[in-house]
C-alpha positions as CSV (number, residue, x, y, z in Angstrom):
1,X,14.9,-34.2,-12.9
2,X,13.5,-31.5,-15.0
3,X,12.4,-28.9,-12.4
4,X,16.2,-28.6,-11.3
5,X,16.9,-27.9,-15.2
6,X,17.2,-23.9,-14.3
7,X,17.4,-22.6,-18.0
8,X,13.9,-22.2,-18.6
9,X,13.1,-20.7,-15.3
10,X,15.5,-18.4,-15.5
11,X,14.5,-16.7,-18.5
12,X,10.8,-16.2,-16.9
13,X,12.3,-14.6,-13.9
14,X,14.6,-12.4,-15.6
15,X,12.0,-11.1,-18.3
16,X,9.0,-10.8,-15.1
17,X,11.7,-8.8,-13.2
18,X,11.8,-6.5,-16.2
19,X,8.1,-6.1,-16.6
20,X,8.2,-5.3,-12.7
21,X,11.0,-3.0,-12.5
22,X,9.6,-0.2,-16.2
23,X,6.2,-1.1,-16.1
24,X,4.7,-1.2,-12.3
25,X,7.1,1.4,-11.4
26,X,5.7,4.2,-13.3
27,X,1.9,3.1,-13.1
28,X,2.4,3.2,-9.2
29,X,3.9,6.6,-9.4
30,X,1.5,8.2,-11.4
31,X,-1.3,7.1,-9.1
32,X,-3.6,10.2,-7.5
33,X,-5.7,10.2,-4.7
34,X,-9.6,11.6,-5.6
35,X,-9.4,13.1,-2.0
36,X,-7.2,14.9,-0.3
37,X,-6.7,14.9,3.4
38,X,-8.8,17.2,5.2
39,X,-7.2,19.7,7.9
40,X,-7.9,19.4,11.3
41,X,-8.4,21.9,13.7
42,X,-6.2,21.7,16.5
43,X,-9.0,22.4,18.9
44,X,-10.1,19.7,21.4
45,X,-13.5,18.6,21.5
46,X,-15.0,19.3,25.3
47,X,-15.8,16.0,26.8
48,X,-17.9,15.3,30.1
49,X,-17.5,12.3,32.6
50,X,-20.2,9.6,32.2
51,X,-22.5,10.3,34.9
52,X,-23.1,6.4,36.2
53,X,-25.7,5.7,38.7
54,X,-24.2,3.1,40.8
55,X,-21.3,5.4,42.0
């Protein structure tokens, strides 16, 4: 049975796993953000209760 024959599989997982680990690595690291988070104020807004007419 041919697809229990590891030796050719191997060597695609090994050299993928090397492609993950130098390239993806440093392409996800270098990634910026176009906008950066906003501050908040730490204020509140003021909220009123819903005036309902059936109570």
């Amino acid at each position: 049975m041919p697809q229990l024959d590891p030796a050719p599989w191997f060597l695609v997982l090994v050299f993928s796993w090397l492609v993950f680990l130098t390239m993806i690595p440093s392409k996800v690291l270098a990634h910026n953000f176009p906008n950066e988070p906003a501050s908040h104020t730490k204020q509140k807004p003021q909220t009123e209760p819903w005036n309902w007419p059936w109570h």
